[in-house]
C-alpha positions as CSV (number, residue, x, y, z in Angstrom):
1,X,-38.6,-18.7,-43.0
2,X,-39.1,-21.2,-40.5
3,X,-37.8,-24.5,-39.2
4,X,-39.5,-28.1,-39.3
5,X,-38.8,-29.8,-35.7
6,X,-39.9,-32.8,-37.7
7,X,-38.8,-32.3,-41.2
8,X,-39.0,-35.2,-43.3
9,X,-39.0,-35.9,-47.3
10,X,-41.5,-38.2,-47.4
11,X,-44.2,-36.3,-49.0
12,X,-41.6,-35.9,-52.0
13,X,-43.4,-39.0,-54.0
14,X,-47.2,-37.8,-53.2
15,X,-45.8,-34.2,-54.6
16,X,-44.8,-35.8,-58.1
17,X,-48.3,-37.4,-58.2
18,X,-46.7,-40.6,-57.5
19,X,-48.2,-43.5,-55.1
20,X,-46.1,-43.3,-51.8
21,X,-44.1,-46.3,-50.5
22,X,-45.7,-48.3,-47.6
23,X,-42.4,-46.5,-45.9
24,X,-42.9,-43.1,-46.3
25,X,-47.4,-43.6,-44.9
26,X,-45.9,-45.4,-41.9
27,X,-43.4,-41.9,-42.1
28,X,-46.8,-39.8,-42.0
29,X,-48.7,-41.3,-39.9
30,X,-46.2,-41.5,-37.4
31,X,-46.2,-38.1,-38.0
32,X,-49.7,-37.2,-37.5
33,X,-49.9,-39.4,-34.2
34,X,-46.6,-39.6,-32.7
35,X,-46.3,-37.7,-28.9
36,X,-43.2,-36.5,-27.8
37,X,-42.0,-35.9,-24.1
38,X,-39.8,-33.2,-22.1
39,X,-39.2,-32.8,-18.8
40,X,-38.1,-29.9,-17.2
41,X,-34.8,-29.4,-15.1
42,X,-36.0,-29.2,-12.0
43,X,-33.3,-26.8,-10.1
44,X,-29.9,-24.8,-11.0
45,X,-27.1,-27.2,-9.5
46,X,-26.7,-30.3,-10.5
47,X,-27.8,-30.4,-13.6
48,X,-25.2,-32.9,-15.4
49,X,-26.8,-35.8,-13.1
50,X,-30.3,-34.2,-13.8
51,X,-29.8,-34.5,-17.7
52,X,-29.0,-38.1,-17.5
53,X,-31.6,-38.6,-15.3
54,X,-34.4,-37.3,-17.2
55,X,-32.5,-38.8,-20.7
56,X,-32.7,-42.4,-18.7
57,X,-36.0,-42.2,-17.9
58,X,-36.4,-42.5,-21.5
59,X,-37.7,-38.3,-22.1
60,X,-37.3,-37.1,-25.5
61,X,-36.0,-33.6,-24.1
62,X,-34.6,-31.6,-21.2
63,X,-36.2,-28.2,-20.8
64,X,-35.2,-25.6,-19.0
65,X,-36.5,-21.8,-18.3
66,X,-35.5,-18.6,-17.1
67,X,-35.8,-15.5,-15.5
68,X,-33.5,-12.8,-14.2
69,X,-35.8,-11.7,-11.3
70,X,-38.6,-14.3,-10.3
71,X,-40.6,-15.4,-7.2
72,X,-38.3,-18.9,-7.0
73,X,-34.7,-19.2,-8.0
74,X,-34.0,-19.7,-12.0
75,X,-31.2,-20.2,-14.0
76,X,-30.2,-18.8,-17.7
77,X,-31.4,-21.7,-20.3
78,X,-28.4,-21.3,-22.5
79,X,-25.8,-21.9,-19.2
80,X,-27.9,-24.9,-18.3
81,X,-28.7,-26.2,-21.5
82,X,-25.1,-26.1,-22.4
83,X,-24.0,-28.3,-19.5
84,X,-26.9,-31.1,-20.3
85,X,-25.6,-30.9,-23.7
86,X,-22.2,-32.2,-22.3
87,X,-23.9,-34.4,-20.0
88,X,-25.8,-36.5,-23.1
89,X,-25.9,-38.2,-25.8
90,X,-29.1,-38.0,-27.6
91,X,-31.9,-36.3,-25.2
92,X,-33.0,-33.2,-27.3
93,X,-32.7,-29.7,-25.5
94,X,-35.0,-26.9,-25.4
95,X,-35.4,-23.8,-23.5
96,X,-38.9,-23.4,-22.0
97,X,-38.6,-20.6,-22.5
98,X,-35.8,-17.9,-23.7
99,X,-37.2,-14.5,-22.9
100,X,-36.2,-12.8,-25.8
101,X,-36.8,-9.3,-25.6
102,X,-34.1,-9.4,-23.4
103,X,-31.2,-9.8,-25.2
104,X,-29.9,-7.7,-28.0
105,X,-31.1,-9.8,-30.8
106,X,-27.8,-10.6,-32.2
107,X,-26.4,-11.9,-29.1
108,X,-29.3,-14.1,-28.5
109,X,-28.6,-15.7,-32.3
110,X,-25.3,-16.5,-31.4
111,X,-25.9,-17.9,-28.0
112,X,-28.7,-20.3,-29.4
113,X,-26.5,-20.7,-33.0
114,X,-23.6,-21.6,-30.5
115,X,-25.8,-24.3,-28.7
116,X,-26.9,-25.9,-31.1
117,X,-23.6,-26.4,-32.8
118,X,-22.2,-27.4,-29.7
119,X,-24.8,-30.0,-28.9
120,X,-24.6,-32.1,-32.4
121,X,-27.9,-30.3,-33.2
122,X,-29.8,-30.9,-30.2
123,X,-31.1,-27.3,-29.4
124,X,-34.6,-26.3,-30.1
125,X,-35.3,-22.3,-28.9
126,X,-37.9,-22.2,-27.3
127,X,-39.3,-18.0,-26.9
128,X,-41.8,-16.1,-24.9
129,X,-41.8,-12.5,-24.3
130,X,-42.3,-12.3,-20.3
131,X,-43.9,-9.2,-18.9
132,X,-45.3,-10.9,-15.7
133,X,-41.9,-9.8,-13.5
134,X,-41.8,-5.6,-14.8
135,X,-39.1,-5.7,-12.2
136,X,-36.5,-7.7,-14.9
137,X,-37.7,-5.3,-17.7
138,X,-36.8,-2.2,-15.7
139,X,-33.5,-3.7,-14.7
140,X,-32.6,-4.7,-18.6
141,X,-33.6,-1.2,-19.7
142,X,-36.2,-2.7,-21.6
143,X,-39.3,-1.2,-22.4
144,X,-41.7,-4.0,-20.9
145,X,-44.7,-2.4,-23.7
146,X,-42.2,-3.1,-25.9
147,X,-41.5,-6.9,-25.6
148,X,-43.8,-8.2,-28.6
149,X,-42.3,-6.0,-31.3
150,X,-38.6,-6.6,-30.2
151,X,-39.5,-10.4,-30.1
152,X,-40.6,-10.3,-33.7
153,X,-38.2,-8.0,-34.9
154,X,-35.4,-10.5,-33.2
155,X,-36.6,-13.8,-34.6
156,X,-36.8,-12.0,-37.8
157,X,-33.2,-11.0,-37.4
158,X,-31.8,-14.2,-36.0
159,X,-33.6,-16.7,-39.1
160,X,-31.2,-14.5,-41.1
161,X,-28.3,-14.6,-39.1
162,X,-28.3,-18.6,-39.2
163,X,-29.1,-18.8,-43.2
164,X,-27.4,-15.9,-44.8
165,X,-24.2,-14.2,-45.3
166,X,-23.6,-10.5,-45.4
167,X,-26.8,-9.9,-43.3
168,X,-28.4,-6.3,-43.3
169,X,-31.0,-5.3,-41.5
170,X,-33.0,-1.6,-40.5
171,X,-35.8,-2.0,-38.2
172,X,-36.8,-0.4,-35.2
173,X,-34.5,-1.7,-32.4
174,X,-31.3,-3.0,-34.4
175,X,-29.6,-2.0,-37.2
176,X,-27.1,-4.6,-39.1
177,X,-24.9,-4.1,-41.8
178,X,-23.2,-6.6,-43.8
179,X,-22.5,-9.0,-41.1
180,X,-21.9,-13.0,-41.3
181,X,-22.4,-15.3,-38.0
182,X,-20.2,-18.0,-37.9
183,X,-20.4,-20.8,-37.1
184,X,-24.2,-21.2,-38.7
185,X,-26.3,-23.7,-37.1
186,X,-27.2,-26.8,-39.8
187,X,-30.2,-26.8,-39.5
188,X,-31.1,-23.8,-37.6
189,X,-32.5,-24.7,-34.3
190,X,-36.1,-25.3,-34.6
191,X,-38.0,-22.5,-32.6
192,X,-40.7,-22.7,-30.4
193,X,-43.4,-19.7,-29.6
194,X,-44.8,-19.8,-26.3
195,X,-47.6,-17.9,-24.8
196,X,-51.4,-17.6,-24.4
197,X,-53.1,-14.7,-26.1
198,X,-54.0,-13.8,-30.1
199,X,-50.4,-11.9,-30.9
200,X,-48.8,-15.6,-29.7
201,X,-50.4,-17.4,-32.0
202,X,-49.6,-15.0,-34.7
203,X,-46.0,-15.0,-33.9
204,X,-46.2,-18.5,-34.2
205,X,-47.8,-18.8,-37.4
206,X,-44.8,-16.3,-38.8
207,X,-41.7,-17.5,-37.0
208,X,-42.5,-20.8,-35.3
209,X,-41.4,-24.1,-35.4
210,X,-43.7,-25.0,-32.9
211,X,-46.5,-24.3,-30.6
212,X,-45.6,-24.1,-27.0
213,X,-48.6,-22.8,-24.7
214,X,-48.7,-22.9,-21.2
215,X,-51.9,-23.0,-18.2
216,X,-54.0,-23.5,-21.6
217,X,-57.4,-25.6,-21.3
218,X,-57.8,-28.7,-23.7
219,X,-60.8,-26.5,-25.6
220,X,-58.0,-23.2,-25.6
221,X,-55.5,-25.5,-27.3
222,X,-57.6,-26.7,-30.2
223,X,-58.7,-23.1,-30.9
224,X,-55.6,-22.0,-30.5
225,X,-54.1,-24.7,-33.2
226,X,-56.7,-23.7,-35.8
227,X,-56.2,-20.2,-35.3
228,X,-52.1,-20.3,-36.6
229,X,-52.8,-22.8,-38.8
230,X,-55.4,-19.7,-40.5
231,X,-52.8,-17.4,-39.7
232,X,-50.4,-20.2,-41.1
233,X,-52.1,-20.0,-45.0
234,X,-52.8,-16.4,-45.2
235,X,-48.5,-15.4,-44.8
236,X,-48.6,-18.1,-47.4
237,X,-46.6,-21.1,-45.6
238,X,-47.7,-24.7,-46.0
239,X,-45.5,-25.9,-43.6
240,X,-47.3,-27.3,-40.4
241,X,-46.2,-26.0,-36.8
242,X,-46.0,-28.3,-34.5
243,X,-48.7,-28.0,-31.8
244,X,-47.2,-28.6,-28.4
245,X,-48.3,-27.6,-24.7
246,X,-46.1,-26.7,-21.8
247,X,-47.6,-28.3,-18.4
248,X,-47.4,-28.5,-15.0
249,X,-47.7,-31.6,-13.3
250,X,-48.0,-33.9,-10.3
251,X,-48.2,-37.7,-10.2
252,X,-48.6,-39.4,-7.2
253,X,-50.4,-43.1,-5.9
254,X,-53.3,-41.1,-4.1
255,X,-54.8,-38.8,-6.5
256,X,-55.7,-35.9,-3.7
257,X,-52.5,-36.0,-2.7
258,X,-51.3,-35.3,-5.8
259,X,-53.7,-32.4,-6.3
260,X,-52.3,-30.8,-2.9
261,X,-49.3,-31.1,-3.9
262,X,-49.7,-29.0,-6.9
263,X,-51.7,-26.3,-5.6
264,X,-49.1,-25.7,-3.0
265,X,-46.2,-25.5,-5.3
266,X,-48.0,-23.4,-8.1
267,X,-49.3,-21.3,-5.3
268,X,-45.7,-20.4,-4.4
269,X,-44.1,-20.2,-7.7
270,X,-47.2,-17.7,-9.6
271,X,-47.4,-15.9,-5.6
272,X,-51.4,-16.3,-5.6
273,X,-53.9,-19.0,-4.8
274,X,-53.6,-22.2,-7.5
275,X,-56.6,-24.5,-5.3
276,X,-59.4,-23.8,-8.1
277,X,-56.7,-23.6,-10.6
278,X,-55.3,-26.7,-10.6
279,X,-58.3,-29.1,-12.2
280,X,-58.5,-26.6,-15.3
281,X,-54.6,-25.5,-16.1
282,X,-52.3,-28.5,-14.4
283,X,-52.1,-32.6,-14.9
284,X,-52.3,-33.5,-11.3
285,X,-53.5,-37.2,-10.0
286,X,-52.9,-40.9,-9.6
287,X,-51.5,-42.3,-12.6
288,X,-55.0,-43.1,-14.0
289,X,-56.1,-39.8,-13.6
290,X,-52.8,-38.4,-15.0
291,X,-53.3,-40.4,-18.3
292,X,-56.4,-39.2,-18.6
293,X,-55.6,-35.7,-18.6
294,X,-52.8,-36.2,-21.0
295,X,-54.9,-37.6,-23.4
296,X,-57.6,-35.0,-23.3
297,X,-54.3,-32.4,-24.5
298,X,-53.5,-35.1,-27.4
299,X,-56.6,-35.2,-28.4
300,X,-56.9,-31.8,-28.9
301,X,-53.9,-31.7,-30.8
302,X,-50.3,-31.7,-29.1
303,X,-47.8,-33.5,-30.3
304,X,-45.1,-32.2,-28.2
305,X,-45.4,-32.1,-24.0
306,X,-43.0,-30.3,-21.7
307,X,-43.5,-31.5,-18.3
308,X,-42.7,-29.5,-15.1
309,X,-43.2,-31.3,-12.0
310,X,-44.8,-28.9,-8.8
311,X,-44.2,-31.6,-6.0
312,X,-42.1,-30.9,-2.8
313,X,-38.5,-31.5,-2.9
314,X,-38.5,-35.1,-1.0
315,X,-41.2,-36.7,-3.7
316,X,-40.1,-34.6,-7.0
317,X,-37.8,-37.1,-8.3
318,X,-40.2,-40.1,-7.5
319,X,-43.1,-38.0,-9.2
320,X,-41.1,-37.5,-12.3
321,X,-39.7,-41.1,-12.5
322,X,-43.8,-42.5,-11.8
323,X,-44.7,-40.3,-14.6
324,X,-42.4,-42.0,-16.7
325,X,-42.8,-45.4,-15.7
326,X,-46.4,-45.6,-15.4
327,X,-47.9,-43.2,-17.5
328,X,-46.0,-42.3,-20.7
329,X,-45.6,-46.1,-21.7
330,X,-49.7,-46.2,-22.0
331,X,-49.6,-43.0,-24.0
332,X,-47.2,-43.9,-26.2
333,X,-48.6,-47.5,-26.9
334,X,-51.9,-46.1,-27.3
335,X,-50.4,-44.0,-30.3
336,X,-48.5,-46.8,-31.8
337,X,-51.5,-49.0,-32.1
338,X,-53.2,-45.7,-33.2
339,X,-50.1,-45.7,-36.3
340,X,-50.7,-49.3,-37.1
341,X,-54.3,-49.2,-37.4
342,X,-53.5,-46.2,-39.9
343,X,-51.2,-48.1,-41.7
344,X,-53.4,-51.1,-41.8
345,X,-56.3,-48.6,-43.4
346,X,-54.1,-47.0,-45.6
């Protein structure tokens, strides 16, 4: 049981064996071309003015992680996500990501079930299972070897909890009987599966949405699509996920500037040396440079791009705002023409 980001029901007609309106193949290949945007929310205060920020620079979502222990300050996604919702109108919301193993698994459906009511349908979870800061584990009681199987056990619990009444449930870590969450999210928010390695993508393929991977290469991506769309068919869903990639990036007029930049702030945040990381996991250059990188991620198949900008404090909001002013508008042109020439052929 999973939920389309992108449902539609235009492949209804092609299902009856019917010829499909010129609508509904502009519909799919929209589909099949279209890139969405995010940008993250860059600190913990302010976050009203940041949210209509990031919606008037013309994002298609606000992103937010979390931690309860890290090497930089971080929020909770569902405290700040909740006071973006309030602050907008129409920019989608996401947490990038919840670390779900830990929360008891019912309380994390009804905070994300909550959100997304409260937001007019807004909220997409996104979930990752953590493990790089023990520290949080330990201080949870959580069993940090224990953080895949709670996460699957939890998304399995929560899809119920949003779609059914009178839910019961025995598994390893919770036990449910006969309960009802009210009110249900409709839809349910979409989820999002982050992470890097094998058990990721297999989570994905079962429970996801979408496909959120982060300080992938664009050659790690397009395996990494295949790979759940195999793992995809054999649980027996014909439902596409939604390949996305969570990045980190800087955008600035001199491209080694840029490049500093980044090294210096991912250096900081991940406490060890990002200066021959950079080139292979970040999007960090002049404007040229940055579209070029972007594009290299499309190609291999995302659809959906969270942006995190690593810049120092007193260029952040000017690297964010030239990112949206100079290099998104090429990308998304670029896939337009790409739509009408598919259109045309069709």
């Amino acid at each position: 049981m999973t939920n389309d980001p992108n449902s539609t029901h235009s492949g209804d007609a092609g299902a009856r064996g019917e010829m499909p309106s010129g609508e509904a193949v502009e519909d799919s290949a929209r589909e099949g071309t279209a890139v969405e945007f995010g940008l993250v929310i860059r600190s913990s205060d302010d976050i009203a003015r940041q949210a209509r920020d990031i919606e008037a620079l013309g994002y298609d979502y606000a992103t937010t992680g979390e931690h309860v222990f890290f090497h930089v300050p971080t929020s909770n996604a569902f405290v700040s996500l909740a006071v973006a919702a309030g602050a907008t109108t129409t920019l989608r919301l996401m947490s990038s990501i919840t670390l779900v193993p830990l929360y008891p698994a019912v309380l994390c459906a009804k905070l994300a079930a909550s959100l997304a009511v409260a937001s007019g349908g807004r909220f997409h979870l996104g979930v990752g299972v953590g493990g790089e800061m023990t520290s949080e584990f330990e201080a949870c009681g959580v069993p940090v070897r224990e953080r895949g199987a709670r996460t699957n056990e939890a998304l399995d619990i929560m899809q119920r909890l949003w779609t059914q009444d009178e839910v019961s449930f025995e598994g390893r870590f919770n036990t449910l009987s006969g309960v009802t969450l009210a009110p249900k999210p409709s839809p349910p928010p979409p989820v999002w599966v982050s992470g890097r390695q094998d058990a990721a993508w297999r989570r994905a393929a079962l429970f996801g949405s979408g496909w959120l991977p982060y300080m992938y290469t664009p050659e790690r991506l397009a395996e990494s699509i295949e790979a759940i769309g195999r793992y995809r068919d054999e649980a027996g869903n014909a439902t596409p996920v939604r390949p996305g990639l969570f990045a980190f990036f800087c955008c600035h007029p001199d491209n080694d500037t840029a490049v500093s930049y980044a090294a210096q702030r991912l250096s900081k945040q991940y406490a060890q040396d990002f200066s021959q990381l950079v080139h292979k996991y970040a999007i960090a250059g002049d404007p040229d440079r940055c579209t070029e990188r972007l594009n290299e991620y499309i190609d291999a198949g995302a659809r959906t791009i969270v942006l995190s900008a690593v810049a120092p404090a007193s260029y952040i909001e000017q690297c964010e705002r030239l990112m949206a002013d100079e290099v998104l508008p090429r990308i998304r042109i670029a896939r337009a023409e790409a739509v009408s020439v598919t259109v045309a052929d069709a």
